[in-house]
N, C-alpha and C positions, 0 to 999 in steps of 0.2 A: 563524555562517554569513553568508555575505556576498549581500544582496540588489544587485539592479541596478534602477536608476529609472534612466530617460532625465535627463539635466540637459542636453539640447540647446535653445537661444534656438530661441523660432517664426521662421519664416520670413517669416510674415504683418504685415503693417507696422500697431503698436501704434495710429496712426488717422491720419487724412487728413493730408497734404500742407500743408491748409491750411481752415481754418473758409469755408464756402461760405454763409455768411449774414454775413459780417465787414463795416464797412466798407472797409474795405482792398482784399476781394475786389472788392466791388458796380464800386468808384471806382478799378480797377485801371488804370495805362496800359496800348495797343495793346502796346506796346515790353515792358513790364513781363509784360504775357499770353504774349506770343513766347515771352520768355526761358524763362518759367514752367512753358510747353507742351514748351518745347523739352527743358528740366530733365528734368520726369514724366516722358517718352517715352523720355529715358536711364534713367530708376532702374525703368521699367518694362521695359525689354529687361535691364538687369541681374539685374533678380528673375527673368526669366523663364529666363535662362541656367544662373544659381545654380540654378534648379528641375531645370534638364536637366542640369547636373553632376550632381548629386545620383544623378539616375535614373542616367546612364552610370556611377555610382561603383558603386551600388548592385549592381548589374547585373540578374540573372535573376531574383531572390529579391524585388525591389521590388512584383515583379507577385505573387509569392506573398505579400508581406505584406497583400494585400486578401484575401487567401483563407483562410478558418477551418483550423486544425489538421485540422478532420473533411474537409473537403473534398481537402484537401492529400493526406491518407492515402487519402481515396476514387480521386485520381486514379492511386495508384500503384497500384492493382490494375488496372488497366488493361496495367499495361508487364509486360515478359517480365522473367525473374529476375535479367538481365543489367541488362540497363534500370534496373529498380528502384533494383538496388543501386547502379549510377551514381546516379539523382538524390537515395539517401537521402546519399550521401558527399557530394555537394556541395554540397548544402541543409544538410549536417551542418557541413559545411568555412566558409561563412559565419555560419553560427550561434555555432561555436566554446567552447557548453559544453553546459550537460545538470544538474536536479536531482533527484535524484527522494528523494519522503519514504517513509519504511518503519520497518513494526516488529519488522524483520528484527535482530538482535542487530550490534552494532555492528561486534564483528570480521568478523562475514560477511559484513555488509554491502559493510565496506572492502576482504575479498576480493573479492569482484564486478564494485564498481567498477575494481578496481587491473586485471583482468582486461580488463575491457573497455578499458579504455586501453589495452592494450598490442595491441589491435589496431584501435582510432581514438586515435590520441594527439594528434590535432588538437581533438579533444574533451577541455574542462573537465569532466569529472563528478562532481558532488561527492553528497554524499547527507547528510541527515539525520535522526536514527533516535530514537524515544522509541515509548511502550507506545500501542499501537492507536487508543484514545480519544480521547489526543491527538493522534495527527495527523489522525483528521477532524476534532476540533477546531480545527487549526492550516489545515487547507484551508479549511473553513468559510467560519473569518474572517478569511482574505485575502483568499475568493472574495465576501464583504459588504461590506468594503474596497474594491472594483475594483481588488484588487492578484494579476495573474497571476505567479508566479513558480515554482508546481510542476510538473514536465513528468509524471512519472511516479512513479503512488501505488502505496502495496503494503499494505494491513489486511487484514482476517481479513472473511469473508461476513457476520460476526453486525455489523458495523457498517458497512456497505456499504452499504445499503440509504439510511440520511443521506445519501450522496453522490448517489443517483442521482434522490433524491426531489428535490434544487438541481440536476438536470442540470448536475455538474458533473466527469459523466465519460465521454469522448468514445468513438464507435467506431471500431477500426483492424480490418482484418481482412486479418492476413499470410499468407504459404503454410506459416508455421513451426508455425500451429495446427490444418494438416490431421490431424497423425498426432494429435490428441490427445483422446482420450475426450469424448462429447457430455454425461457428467455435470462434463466437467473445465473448459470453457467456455461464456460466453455471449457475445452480439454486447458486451458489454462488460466482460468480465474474460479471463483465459486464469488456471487452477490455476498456481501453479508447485510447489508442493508440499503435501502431508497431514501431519497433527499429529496422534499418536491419543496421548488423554489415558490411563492408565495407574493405577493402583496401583502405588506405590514400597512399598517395603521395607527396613530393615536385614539382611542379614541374619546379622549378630551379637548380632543382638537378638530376631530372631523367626528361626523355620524356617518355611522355605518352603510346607510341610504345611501349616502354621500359619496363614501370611496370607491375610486377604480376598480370597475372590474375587468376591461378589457386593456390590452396592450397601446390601442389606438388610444383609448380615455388617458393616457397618461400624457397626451400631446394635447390637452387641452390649455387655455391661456392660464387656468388658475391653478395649473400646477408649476408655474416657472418660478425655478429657486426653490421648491419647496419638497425636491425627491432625492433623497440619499441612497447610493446606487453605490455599492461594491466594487472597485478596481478589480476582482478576479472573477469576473461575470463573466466568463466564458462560456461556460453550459449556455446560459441563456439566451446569447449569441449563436452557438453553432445549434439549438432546439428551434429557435426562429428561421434558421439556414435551413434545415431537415423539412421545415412544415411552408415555407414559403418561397424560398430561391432566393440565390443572392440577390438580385435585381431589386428586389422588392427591402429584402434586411437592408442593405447598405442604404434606401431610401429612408426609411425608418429611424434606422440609428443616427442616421445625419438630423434627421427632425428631433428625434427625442433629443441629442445634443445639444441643441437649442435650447432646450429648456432648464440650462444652466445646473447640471446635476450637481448636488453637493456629494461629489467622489471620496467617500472613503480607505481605509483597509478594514477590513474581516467583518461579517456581518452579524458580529455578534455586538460589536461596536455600532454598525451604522442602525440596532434594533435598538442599541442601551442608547446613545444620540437620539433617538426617532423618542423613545422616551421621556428623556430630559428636557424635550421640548424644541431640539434643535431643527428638528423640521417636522410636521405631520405624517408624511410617507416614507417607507423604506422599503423598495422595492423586488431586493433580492434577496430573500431574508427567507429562512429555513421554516416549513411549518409546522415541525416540534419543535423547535425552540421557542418558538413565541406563542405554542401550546401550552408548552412547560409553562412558561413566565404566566401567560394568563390564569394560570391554574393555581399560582398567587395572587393575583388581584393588579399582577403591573397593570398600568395603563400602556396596553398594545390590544390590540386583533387582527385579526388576517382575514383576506378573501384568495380562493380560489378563482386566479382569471383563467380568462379565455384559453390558454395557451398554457399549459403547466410543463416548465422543466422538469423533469424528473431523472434523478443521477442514479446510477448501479456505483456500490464500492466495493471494488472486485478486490479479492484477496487472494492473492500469487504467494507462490515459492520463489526461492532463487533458483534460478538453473544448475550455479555454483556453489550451492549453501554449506557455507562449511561445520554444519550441525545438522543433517539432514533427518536423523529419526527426533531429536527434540522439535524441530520446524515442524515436522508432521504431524506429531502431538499437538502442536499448538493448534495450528490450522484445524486441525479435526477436533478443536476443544471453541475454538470461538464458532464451527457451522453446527455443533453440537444445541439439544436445543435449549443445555443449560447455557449454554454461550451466546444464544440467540435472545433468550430471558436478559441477561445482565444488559444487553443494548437496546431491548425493547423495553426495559426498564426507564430509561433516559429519554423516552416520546417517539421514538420511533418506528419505523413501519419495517422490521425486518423481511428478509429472504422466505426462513422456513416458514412452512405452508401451515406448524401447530402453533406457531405462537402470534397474539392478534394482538396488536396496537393499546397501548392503555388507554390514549383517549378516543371518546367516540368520534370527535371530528377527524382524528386521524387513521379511523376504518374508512370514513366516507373516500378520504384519500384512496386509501389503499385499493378500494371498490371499483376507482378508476383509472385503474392498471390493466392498460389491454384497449385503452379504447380514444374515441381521435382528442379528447380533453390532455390527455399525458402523453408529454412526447419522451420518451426514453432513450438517454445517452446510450445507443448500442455503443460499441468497438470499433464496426465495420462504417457505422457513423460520424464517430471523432474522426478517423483514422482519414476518411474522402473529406469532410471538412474545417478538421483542425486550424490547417494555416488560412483559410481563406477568415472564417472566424475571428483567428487570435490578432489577425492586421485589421479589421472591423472594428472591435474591440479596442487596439492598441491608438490606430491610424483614426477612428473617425470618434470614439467615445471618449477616451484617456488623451487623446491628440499626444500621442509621442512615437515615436519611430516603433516598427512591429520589432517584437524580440522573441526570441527562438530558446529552443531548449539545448 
């Protein structure tokens, strides 16, 4: 990925003209002072011109480079929708790119962007994608660095909370997040989409009678050895924390550990494994994704248990974006509901309240948002039981020392 550092020479003159304690100076001739004055008066009208080129090259955007991202966005709700959008485009048009990080899968990602380009193509936009962690890990430590270079971030709620603890995610507030549910935003995220984690299945391997529906059913003796289980199950962890108390989770999770998980990475992996035969269950596994897949003929299916994790992926600014009217456009172009289409495109149960799920199992989902079946990763959630969580998860599921962001 290609960063941008300024490499423009200062303007500011590396030091005096001339040592004002020299002898040379003290014992200067009248004629030799003239000349001297007459010099500095030139290289001072030069620097001063070079400063107002500058400004006149600059143009409009010079006076906005004093002014914060937050303040930038603060002035644009001020203007009519017309307005707006003029000064987001031309603020957008000197700026001329846009990066935003996410742990959005990569080919969707590169949907998105490809998308929006093709209705700002004066905007660079580029994007880079790795799993949740790290990329707060990677804002973190740019943002410890004094190096701005993300405009617009996209994690999961359960590790959001990091970010906001460094104030290092700014407020925008557009007209595109009127229509949108008050559990699906805050003055500093917008939802753009739901993840409800799932029970997979073969079912060439099990009947559907057959599989788990409850949390408890997966501590039976005929599931040992035979459930592929996710390394980054945290939601599911801190959704069990939310609906039960730790007392009871940490009891659980020590039982379920018993049952000798075959632990993977990414669960899109332990759904293609669940497939291939390598075990019948996969139990943290997304329920588009293996809508999608079904809706080929894989051999997978899914039940809705007991207890459904269900994720917000909240979509931030940078507080420090160093492209703030391009971030804007973006941001207001994916809660947009042509933006909401290209992801509800892909099986998923978006935000916006007009556009509805392609498949029908995945409205029944959506249906049961709001009620005790879906337990939804708030903010103010992760935030009270992240660590207790991620040392459950780390210390009693993955048995390896708890690690930190």
């Amino acid at each position: 990925m290609n960063h941008w550092v300024s490499t423009a020479p200062s303007l500011l003159p590396s030091s005096l003209p001339f040592d004002v304690k020299s002898e040379e100076g003290r014992h200067r001739a009248p004629a030799q002072d003239k000349a001297f004055q007459s010099s500095l008066g030139v290289s001072i009208i030069a620097f001063i011109s070079l400063f107002l080129f500058i400004v006149v090259m600059a143009g409009p955007n010079f006076a906005a480079a004093a002014k914060s991202p937050e303040e930038i966005w603060k002035e644009l709700e001020r203007l009519s929708q017309v307005e707006r959008e003029k000064k987001l485009i031309e603020g957008a048009k000197s700026e001329g790119e846009m990066i935003w990080y996410t742990n959005s899968g990569l080919e969707n990602a590169t949907r998105y962007i490809q998308a929006f380009k093709k209705i700002y193509p004066f905007i660079n936009a580029q994007v880079w994608r790795s799993k949740t962690r790290q990329v707060i890990q990677r804002v973190i430590a740019e943002a410890n660095a004094g190096r701005h270079i993300v405009d617009v971030i996209k994690p999961s709620t359960d590790l959001l909370p990091a970010l906001l603890e460094k104030n290092l995610i700014g407020r925008y507030e557009t007209p595109n997040r009127a229509i949108y549910p008050a559990h699906a935003k805050s003055i500093y995220f917008t939802n753009m989409n739901y993840a409800f984690r799932v029970f997979a299945f073969n079912p060439r391997k099990v009947a559907r009678k057959e599989a788990p529906k409850t949390w408890d059913e997966l501590l039976q003796p005929r599931w040992k050895g035979e459930i592929l289980f996710d390394e980054s199950s945290l939601e599911e962890v801190v959704a069990l924390l939310a609906a039960w108390g730790r007392e009871k989770t940490v009891s659980y999770f020590t039982r379920l550990s018993q049952q000798q998980l075959l632990i993977r990475v990414g669960r899109d992996t332990t759904t293609q494994m669940m497939m291939a035969g390598e075990a019948p269950l996969a139990v943290t596994t997304y329920a588009y994704n293996n809508e999608s897949l079904r809706a080929t003929n894989a051999p997978v299916d899914w039940v809705a248990e007991d207890l459904i994790p269900a994720l917000m992926y909240p979509l931030t600014l940078a507080r420090n974006a160093p492209h703030p009217y391009s971030a804007a456009l973006f941001y207001d172009f994916l809660l947009s509901e042509q933006g909401q289409q290209l992801i509800a495109k892909e099986g998923r149960v978006v935000a916006h309240p007009r556009v509805d799920p392609i498949y029908p199992r995945m409205k029944e989902l959506q249906g049961l948002l709001g009620t005790s079946r879906v337990q939804l990763n708030s903010v103010e959630q992760n935030h009270k039981l992240y660590k207790d969580g991620l040392q459950i998860l780390d210390e009693i599921v993955l048995k390896r020392k708890s690690a930190s962001l």
